[in-house]
PAZAPA-4460 file (N, C-alpha, C; in steps of 0.05 Angstrom, whole numbers, plus 32768, in hexadecimal, padded with zeros to 4 digits):
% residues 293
    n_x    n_y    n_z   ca_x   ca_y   ca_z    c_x    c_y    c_z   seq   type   mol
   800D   81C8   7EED   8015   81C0   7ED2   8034   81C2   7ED0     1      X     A
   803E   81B2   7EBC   805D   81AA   7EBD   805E   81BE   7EA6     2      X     A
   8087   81CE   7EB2   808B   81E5   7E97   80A3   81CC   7E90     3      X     A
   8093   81CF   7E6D   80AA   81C1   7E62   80C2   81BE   7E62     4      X     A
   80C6   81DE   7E5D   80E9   81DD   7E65   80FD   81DD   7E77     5      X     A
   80EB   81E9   7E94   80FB   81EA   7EAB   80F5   81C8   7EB7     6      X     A
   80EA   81BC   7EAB   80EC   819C   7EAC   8103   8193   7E9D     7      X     A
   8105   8192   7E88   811D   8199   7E6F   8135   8190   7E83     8      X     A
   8139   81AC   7E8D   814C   81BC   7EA0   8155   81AF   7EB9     9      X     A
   8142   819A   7EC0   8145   8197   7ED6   8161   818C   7EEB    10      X     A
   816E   8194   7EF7   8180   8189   7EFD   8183   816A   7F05    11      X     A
   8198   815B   7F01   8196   8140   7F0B   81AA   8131   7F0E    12      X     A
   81BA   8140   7F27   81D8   813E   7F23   81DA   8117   7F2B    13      X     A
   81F6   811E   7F22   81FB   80FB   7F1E   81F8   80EB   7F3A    14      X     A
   81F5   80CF   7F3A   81F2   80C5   7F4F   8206   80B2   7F4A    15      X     A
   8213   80A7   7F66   8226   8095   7F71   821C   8087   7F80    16      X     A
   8227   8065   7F7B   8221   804D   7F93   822B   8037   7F90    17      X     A
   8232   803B   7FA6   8249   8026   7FAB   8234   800A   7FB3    18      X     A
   8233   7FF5   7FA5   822A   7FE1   7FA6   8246   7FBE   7FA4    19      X     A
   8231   7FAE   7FBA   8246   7F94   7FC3   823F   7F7A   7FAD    20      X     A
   824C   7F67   7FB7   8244   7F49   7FAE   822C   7F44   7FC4    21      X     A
   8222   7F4B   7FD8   820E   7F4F   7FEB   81FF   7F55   7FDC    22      X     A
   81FF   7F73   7FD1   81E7   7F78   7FC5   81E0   7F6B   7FAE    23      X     A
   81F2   7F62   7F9A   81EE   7F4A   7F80   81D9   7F3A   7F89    24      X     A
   81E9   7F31   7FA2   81D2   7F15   7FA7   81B7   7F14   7FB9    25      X     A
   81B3   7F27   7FBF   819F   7F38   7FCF   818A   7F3D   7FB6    26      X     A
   8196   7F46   7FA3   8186   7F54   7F87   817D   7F2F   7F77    27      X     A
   818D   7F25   7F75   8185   7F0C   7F6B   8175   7EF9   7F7A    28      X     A
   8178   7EFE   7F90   8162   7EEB   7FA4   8144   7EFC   7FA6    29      X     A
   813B   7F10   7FA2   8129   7F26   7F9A   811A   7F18   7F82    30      X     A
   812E   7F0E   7F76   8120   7F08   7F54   811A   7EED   7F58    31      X     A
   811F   7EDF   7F6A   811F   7ECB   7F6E   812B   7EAE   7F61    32      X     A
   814F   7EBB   7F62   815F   7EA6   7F60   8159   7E8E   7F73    33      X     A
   815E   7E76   7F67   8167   7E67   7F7D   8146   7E62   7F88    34      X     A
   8132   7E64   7F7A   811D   7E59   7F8D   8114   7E38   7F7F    35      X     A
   811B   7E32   7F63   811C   7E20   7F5C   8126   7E06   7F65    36      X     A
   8142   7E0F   7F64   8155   7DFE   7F65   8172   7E08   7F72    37      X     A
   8173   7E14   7F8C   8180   7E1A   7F91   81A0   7E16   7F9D    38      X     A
   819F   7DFA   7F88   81C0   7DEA   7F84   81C7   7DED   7F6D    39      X     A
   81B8   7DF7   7F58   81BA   7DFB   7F3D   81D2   7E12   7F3A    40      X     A
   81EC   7E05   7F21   81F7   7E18   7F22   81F2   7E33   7F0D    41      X     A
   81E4   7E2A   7EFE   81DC   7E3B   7EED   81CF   7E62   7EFD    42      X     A
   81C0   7E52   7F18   81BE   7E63   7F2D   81CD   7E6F   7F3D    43      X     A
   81D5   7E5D   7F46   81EA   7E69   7F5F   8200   7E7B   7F56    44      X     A
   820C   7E77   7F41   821A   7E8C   7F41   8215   7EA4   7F42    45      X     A
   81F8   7EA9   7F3F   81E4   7ECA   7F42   81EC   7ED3   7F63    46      X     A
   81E8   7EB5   7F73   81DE   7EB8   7F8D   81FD   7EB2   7F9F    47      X     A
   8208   7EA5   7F92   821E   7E98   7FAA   8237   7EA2   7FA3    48      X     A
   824A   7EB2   7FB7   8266   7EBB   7FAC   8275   7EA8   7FA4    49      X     A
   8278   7E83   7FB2   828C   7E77   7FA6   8286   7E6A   7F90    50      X     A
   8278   7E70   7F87   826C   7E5E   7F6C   8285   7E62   7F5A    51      X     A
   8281   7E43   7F4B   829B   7E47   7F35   82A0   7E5A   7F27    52      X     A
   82B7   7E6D   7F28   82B1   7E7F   7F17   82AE   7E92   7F1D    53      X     A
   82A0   7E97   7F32   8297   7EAD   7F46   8284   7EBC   7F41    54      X     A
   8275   7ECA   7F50   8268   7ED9   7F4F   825B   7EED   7F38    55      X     A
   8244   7EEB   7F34   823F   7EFD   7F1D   8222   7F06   7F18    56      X     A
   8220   7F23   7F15   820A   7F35   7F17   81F0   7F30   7F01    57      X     A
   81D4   7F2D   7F11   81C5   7F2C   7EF4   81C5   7F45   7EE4    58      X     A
   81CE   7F48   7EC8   81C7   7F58   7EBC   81BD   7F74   7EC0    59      X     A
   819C   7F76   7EC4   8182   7F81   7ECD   8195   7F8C   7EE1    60      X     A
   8197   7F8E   7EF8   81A4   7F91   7F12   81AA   7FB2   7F04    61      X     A
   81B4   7FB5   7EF4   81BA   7FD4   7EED   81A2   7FE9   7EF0    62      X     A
   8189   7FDF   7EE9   816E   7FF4   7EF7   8173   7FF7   7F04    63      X     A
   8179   7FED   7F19   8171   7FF7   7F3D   818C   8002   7F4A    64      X     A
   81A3   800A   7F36   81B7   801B   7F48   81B4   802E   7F35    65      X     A
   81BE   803F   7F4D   81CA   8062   7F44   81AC   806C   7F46    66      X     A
   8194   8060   7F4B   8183   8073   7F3E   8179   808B   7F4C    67      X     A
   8187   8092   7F64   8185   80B2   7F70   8164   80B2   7F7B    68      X     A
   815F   80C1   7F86   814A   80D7   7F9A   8131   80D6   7F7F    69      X     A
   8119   80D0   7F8D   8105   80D3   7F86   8102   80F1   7F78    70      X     A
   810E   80FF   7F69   810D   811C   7F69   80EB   8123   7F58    71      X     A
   80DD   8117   7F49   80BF   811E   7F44   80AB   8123   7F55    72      X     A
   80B8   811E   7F64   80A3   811E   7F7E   80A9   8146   7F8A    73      X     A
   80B8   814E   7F86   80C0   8163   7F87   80AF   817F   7F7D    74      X     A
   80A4   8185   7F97   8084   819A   7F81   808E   81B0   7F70    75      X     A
   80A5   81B4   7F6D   80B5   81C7   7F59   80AF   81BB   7F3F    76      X     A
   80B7   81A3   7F3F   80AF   819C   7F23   80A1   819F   7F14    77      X     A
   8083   819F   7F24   8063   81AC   7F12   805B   818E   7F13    78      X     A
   8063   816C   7F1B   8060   8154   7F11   804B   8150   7F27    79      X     A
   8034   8143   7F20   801F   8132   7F29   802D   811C   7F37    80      X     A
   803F   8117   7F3F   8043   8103   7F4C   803B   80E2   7F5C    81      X     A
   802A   80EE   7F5E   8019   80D8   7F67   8005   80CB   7F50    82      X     A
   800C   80CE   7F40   7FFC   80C9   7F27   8014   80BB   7F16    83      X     A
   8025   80B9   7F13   8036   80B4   7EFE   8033   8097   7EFC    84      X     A
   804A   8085   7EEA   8044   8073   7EEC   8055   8066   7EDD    85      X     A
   8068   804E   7EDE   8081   8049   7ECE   807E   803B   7EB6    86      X     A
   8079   8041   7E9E   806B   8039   7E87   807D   801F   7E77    87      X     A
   809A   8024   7E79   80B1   8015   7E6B   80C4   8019   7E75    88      X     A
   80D2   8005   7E6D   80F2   8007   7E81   8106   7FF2   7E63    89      X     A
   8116   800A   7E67   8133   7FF6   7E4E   814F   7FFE   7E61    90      X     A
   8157   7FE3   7E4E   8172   7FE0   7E54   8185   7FD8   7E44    91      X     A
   819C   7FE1   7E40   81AE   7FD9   7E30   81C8   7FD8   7E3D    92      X     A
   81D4   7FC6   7E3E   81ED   7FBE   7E49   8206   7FBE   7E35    93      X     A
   8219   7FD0   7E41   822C   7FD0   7E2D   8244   7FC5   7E39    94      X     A
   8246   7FBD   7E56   825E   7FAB   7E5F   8251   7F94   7E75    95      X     A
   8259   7F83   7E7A   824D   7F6E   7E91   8250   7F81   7EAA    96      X     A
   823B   7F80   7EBA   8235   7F8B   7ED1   8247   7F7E   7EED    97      X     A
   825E   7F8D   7EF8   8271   7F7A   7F09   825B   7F75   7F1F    98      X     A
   8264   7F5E   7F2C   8251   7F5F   7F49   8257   7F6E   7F60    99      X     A
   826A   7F81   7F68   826E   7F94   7F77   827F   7FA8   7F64   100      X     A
   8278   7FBF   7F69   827E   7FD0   7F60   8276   7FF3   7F70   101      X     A
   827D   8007   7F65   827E   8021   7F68   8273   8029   7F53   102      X     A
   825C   8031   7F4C   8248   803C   7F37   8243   805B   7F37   103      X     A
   8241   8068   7F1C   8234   8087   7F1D   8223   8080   7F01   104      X     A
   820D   8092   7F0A   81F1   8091   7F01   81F5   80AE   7EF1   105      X     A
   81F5   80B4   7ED9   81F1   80D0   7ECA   81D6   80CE   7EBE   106      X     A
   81C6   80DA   7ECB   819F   80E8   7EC6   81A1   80F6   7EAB   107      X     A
   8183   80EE   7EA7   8183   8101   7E8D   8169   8104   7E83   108      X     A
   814D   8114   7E7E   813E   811A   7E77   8139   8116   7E56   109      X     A
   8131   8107   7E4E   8136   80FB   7E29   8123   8112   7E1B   110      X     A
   8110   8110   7E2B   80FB   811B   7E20   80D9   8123   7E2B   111      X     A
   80C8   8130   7E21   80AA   8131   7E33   8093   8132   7E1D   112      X     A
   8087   8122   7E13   806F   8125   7E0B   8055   812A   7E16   113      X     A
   804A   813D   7E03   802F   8142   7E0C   801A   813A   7E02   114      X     A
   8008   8124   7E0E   7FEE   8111   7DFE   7FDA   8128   7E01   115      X     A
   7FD8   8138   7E13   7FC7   814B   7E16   7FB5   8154   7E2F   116      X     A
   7FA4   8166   7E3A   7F9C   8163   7E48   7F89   814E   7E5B   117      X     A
   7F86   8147   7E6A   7F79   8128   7E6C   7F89   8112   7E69   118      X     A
   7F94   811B   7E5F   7FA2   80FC   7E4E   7FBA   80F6   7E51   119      X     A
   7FC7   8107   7E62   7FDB   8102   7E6B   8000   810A   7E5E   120      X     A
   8017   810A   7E66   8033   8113   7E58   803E   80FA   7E5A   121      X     A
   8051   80F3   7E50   8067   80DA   7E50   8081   80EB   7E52   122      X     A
   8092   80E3   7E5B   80AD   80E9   7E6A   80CA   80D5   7E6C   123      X     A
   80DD   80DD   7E54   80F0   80C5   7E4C   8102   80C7   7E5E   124      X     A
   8107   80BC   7E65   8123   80B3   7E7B   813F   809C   7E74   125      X     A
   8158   80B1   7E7E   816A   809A   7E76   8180   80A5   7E8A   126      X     A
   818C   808D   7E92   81A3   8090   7EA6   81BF   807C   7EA2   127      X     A
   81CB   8089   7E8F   81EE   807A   7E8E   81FB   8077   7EB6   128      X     A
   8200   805A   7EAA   8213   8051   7EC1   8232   8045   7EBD   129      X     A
   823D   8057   7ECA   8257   8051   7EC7   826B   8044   7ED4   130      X     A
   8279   8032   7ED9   828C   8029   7EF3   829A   8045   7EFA   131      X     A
   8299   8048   7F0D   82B0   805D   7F14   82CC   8057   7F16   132      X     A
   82DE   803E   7F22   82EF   803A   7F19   82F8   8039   7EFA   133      X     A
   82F0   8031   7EF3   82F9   802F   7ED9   82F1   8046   7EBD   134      X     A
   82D2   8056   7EC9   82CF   8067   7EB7   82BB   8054   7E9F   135      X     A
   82B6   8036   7EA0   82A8   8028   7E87   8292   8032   7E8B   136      X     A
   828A   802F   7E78   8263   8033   7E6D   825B   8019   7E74   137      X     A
   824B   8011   7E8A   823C   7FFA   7E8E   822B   7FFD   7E83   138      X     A
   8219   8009   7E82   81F8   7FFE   7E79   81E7   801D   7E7D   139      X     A
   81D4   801C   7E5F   81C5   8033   7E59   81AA   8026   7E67   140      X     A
   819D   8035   7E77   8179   8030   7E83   816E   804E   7E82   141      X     A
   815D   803E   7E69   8146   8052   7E66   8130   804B   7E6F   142      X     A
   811B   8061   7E76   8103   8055   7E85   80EE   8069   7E79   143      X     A
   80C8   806A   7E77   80BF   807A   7E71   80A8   807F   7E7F   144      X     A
   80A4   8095   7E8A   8096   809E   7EA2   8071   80AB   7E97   145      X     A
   8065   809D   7EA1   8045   80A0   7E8D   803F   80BD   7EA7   146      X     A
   8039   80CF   7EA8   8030   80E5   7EAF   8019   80E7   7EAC   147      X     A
   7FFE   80DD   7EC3   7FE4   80DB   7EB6   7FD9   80F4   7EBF   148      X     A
   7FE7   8109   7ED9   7FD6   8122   7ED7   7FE1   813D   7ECA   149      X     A
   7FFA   8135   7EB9   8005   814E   7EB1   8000   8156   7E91   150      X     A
   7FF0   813F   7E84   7FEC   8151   7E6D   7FD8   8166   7E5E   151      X     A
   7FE4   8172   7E4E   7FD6   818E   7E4D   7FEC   81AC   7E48   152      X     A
   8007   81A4   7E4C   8016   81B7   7E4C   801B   81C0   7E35   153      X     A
   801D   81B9   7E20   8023   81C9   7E08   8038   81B9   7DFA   154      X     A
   803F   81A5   7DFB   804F   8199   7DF5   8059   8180   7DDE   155      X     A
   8062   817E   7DCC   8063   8174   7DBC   8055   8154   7DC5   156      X     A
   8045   8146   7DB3   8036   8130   7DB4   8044   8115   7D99   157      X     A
   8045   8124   7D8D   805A   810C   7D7D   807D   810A   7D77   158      X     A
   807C   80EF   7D74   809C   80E2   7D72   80A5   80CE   7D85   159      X     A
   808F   80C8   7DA3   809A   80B8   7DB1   809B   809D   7DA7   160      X     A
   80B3   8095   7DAB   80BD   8076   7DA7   80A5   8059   7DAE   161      X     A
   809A   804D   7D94   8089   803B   7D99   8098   8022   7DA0   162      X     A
   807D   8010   7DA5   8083   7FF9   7DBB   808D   7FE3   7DAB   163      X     A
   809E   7FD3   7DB1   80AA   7FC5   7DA5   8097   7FA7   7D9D   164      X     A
   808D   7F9C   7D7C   8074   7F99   7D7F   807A   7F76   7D79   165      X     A
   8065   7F6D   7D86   8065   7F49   7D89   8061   7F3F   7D79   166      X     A
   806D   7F27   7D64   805C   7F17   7D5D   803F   7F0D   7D5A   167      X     A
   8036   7F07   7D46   8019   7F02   7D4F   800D   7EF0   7D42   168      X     A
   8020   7EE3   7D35   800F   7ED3   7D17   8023   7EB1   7D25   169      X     A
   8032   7EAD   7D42   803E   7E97   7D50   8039   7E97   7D61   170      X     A
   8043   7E81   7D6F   8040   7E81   7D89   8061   7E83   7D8D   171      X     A
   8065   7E89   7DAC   8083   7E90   7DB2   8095   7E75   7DAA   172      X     A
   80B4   7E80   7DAB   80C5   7E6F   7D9C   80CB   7E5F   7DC4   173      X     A
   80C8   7E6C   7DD5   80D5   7E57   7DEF   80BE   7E70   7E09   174      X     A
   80C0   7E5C   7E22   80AC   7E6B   7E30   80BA   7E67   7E44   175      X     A
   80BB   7E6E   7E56   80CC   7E66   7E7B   80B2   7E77   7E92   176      X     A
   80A7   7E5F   7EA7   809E   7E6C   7EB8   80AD   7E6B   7ED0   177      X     A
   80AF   7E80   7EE5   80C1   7E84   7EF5   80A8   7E93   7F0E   178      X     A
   80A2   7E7B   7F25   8097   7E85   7F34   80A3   7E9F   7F4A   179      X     A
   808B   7EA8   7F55   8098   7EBC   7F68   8094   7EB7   7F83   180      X     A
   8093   7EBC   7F9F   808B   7EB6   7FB4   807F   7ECC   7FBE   181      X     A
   8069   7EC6   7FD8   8059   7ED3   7FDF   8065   7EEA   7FF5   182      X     A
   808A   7EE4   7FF9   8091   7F01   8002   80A8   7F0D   7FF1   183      X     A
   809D   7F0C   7FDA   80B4   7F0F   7FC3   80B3   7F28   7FC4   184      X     A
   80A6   7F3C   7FD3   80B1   7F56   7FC8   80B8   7F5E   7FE8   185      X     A
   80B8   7F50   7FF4   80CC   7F58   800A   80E9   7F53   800F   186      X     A
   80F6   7F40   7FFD   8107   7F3D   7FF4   810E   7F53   7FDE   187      X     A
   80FD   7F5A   7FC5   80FE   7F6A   7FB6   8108   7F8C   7FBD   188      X     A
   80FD   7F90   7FD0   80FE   7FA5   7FD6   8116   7FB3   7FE1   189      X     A
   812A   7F9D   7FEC   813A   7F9B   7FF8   8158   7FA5   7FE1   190      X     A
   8149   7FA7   7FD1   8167   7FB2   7FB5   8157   7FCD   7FB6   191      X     A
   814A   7FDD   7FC0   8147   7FFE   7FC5   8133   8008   7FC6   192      X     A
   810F   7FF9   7FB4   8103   8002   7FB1   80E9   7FFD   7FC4   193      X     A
   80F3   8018   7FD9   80DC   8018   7FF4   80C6   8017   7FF5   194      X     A
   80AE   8028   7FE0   8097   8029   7FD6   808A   801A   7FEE   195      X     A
   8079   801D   8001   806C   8009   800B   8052   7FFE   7FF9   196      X     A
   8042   8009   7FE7   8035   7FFF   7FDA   803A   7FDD   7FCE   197      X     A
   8056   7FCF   7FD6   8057   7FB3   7FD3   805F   7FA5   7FE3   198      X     A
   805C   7FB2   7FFA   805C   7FAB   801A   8043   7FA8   8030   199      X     A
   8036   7FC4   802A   8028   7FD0   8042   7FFF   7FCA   802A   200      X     A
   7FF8   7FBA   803C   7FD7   7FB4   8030   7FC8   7FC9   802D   201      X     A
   7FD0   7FDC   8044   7FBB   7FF9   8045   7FC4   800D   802E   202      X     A
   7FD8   800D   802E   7FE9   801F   800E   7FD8   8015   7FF9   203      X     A
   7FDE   7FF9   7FF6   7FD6   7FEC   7FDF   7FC1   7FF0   7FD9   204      X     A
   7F9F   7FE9   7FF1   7F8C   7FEC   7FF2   7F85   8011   7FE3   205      X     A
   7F98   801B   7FF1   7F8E   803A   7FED   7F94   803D   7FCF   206      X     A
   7FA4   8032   7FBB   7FAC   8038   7FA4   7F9D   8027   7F89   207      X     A
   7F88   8019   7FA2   7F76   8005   7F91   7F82   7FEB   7F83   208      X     A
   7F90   7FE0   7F92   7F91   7FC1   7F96   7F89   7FB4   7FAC   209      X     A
   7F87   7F98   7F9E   7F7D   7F88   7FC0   7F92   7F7F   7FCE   210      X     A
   7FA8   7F7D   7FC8   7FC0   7F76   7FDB   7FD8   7F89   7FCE   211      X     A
   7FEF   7F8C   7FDE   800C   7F94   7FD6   8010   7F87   7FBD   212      X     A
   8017   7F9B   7FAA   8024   7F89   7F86   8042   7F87   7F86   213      X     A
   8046   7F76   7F77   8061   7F77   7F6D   806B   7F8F   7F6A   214      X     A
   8089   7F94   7F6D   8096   7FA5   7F5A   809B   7FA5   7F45   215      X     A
   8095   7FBC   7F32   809B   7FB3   7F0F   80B7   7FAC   7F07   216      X     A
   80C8   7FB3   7F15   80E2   7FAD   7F11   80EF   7F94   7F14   217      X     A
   80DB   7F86   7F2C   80E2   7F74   7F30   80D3   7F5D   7F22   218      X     A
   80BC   7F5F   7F1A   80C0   7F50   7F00   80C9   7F4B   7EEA   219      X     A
   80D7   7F73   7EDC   80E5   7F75   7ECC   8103   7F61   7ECD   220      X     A
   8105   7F5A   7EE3   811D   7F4D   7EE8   811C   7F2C   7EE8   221      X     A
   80FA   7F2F   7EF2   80F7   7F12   7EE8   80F6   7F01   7ED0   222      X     A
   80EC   7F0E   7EBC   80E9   7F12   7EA3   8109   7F13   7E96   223      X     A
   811D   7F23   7E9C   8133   7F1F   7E84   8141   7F05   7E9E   224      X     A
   813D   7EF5   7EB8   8146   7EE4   7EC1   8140   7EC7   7EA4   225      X     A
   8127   7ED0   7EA4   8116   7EBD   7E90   8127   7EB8   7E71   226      X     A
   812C   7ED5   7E68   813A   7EDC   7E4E   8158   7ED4   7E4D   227      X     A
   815E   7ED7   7E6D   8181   7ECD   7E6B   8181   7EAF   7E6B   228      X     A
   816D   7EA7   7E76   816B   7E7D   7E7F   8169   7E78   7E60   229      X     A
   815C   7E82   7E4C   814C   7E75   7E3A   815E   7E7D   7E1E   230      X     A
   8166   7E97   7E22   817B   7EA3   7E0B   8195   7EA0   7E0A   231      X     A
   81A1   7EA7   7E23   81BD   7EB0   7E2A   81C4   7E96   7E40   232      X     A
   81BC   7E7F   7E44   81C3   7E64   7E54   81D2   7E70   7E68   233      X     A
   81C1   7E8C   7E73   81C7   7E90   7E90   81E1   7E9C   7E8D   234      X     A
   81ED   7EAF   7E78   8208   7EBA   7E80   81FE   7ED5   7E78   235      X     A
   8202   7EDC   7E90   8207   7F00   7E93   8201   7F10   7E7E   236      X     A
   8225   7F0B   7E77   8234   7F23   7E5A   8221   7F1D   7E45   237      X     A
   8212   7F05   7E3C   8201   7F09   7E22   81EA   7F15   7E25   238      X     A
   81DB   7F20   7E31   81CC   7F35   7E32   81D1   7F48   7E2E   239      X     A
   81CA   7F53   7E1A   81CF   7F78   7E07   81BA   7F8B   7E11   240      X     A
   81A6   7F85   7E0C   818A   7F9C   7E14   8177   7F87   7E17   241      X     A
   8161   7F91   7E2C   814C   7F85   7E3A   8137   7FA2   7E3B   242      X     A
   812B   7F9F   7E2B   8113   7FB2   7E32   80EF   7FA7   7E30   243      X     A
   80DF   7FB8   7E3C   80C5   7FB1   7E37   80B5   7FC1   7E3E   244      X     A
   809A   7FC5   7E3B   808B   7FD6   7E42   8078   7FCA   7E5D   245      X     A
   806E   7FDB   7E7A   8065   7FC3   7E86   8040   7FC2   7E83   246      X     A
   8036   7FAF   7E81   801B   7FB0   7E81   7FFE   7FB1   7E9E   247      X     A
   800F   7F9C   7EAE   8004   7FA4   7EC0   8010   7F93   7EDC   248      X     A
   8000   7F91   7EF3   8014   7F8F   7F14   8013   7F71   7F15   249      X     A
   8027   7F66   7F18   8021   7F53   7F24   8021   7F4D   7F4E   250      X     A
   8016   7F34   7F4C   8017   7F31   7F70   8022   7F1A   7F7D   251      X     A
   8031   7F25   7F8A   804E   7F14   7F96   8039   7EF7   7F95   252      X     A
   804B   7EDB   7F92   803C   7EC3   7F97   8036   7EBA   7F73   253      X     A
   8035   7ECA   7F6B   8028   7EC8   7F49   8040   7EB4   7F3A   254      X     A
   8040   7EA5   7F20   804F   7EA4   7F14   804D   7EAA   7EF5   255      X     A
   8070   7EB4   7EED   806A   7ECA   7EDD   807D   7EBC   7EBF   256      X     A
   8065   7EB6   7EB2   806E   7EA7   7E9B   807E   7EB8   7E82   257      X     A
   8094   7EB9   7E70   80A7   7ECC   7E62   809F   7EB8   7E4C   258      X     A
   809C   7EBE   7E33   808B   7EBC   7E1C   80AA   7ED1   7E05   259      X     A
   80AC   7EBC   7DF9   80C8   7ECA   7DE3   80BB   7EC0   7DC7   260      X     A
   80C5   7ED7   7DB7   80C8   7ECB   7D9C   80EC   7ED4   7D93   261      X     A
   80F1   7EC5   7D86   8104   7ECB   7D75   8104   7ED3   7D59   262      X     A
   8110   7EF2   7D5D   8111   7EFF   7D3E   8123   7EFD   7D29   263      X     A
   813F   7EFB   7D43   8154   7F03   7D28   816A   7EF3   7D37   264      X     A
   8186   7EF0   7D34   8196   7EE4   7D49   81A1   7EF5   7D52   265      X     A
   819F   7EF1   7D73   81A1   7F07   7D84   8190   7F18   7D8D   266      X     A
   8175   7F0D   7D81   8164   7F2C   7D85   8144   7F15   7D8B   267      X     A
   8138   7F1E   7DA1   811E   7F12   7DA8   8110   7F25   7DAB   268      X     A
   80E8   7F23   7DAD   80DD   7F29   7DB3   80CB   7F1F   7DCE   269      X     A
   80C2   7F2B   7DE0   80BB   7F16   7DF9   80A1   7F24   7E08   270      X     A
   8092   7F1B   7E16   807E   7F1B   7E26   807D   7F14   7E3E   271      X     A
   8067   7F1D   7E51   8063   7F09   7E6C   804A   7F10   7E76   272      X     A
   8041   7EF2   7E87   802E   7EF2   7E90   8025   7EE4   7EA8   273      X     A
   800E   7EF4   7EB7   8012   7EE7   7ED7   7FFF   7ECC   7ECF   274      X     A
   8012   7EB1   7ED3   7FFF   7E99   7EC8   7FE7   7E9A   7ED9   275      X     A
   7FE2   7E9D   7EF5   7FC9   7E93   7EFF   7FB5   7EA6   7F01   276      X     A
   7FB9   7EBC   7EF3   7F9B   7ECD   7EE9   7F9E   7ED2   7EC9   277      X     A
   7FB4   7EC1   7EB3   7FB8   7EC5   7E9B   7FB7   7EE7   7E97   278      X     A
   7FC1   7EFE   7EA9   7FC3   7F16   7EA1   7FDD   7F21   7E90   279      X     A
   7FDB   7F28   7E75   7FF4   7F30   7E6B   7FFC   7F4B   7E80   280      X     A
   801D   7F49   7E8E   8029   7F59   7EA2   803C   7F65   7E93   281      X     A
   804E   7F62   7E84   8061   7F65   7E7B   805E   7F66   7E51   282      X     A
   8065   7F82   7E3B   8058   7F7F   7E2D   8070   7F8B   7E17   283      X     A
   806F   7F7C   7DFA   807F   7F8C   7DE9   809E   7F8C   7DF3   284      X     A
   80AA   7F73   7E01   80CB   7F78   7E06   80CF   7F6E   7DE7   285      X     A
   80EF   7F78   7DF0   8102   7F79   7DD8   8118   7F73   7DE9   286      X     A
   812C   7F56   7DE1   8142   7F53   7DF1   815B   7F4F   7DDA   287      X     A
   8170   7F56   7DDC   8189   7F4F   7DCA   8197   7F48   7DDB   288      X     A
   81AF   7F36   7DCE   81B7   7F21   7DDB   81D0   7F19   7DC5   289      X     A
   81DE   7F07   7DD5   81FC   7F07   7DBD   81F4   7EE7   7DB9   290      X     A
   81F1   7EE1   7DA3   81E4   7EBC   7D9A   81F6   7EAF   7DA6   291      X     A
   81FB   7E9B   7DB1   8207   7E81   7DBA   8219   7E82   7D9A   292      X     A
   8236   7E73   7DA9   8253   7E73   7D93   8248   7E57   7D80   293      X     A
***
C-alpha cells in the first residue's frame, strides 16, 4: 500500500537533455510527417532542415523530453506498478519549442486521490520545461496516472479535475484523418519510449492484446498534428494547450480520425477515433490556440 506522504515527498530531482534537429525530425516522422505528401511544404518543414524558413519543432514534442527514469517502478514507493496506467496527458505551451535545444525537466507530484479500495488512486503529474540557455518557460505537461492496485489508502477522494466535456447536441465543426503505418511504432519509439509492449507480440500477447499497440503518446501527437493542420494552418507558435483524456489503444496500420468542435475563438473541443474498428481512442480534448490575424 502507497504512504501518502512519503509519496508527497518523493524526491524528483530535475532532469536535463540535450536534444538535436535529428531528433525534431526523428519525432515528426514517428507521427508520421510526410507520409502523405511528402513534398508538401506545409510538412517538411517538421521533417526537413532546409525548408524555407527552417526548421521547426511539432509543438507536442515537449512530452517526450526531460522526462527522467521510470522512478514508480521503484518498490520503495509502495506503487503497483505494473498496474498503472496513463489516464490523461496536458499541455500548455508558453514559448514555441526551438528544434534543437538544451532542456531541464522540473518534476512535481500535483496530487493523489483515493477512489478506494478496489477501485483504485489517481496520481497528478506535472513537469515545467525550461531552455537552459536562456532560462524561458517552454511548456507546462501535465499527465494523470490511474493507479488500479493502490486504492484503499486513506486518502482524500474528492476534487480531482474533470474531463473536459464534448458537445453533443452537433456534429464536429472540421474532422482530419491521418493514417498510420504498420511499423509506426518502430519509428515511434525511437523519440525514447522502449516499452516493448509495441514492439515485441509475446509482451503484447501477455498483457492481453492480439498484436503490439500503439503508443498513447504517439497518437496524442497524432491528434494535435490533426489540431495544428485544421486550427493553426500548420504553424507551431499557435498552439497554446493540447490536452485529452485517452480512451483506449490503438494498432499501428489503423487510421486515426480528429473530430473538433469549435467553442470560442481560440478555444476547441476535439475527439478521435480508430476509423476501421469505429473505436472512440482519444476522449474529452481541449485545444487553445491563437485565431488566425
Amino acid at each position: 500500500m502507497i504512504d501518502y506522504d512519503k509519496l508527497m515527498r518523493w524526491p524528483l530531482p530535475p532532469v536535463t537533455q540535450t536534444y538535436t534537429e535529428r531528433d525534431s525530425i526523428v519525432y515528426a516522422l514517428g507521427l508520421g510527417v510526410g507520409r502523405s505528401n511528402p513534398v508538401d511544404a506545409a510538412q517538411m518543414k517538421f521533417v526537413y532542415e532546409g525548408a524555407a524558413g527552417g526548421l521547426a519543432a511539432l509543438p507536442s514534442m515537449a512530452v517526450v523530453l526531460a522526462t527522467g527514469p521510470f522512478w514508480m517502478q521503484d518498490p520503495a514507493t509502495g506503487i503497483d506498478w505494473q498496474r498503472i496506467l496513463h489516464g490523461e496527458q496536458a499541455l500548455a505551451l508558453h514559448k514555441p519549442l526551438p528544434p534543437a535545444a538544451t532542456v531541464v525537466g522540473e518534476h512535481r507530484i500535483e496530487a493523489i486521490y483515493d477512489k478506494g479500495a478496489g477501485k483504485g488512486a489517481l496520481m497528478l503529474l506535472t513537469r515545467r520545461l525550461f531552455d537552459q540557455a536562456s532560462g524561458d518557460l517552454l511548456a507546462t505537461v501535465g499527465s494523470s496516472v490511474f493507479m488500479r492496485g493502490d486504492g484503499g489508502f486513506g486518502g482524500r477522494s474528492a476534487g480531482a479535475p474533470k474531463p473536459h466535456p464534448l458537445p453533443s447536441d452537433r456534429a464536429p465543426d472540421a474532422t482530419l484523418d491521418l493514417s498510420t503505418r504498420p511499423e509506426q511504432a518502430l519509428l515511434y519509439r525511437l523519440s525514447g519510449d522502449l516499452n516493448p509492449l509495441h514492439v515485441d507480440p509475446a509482451v503484447a500477447q501477455g498483457a492481453g492484446f492480439e498484436r503490439p499497440i500503439l503508443h498513447g503518446l504517439c497518437s496524442y501527437g497524432i491528434a494535435a498534428r490533426a489540431v495544428l493542420e485544421l486550427l493553426c494552418g500548420n504553424q507551431a507558435e499557435r498552439l497554446k494547450r493540447f490536452d485529452l483524456r485517452f480512451a483506449s489503444p490503438v494498432f499501428p496500420g489503423e487510421t486515426i480520425r480528429t473530430e473538433i468542435w469549435l467553442e470560442a475563438p481560440g478555444r476547441a473541443a476535439f475527439r478521435a477515433r480508430a476509423v476501421e474498428r469505429d473505436q472512440l481512442i482519444l476522449n474529452n480534448g481541449l485545444a487553445e490556440f491563437t485565431p488566425a490575424a
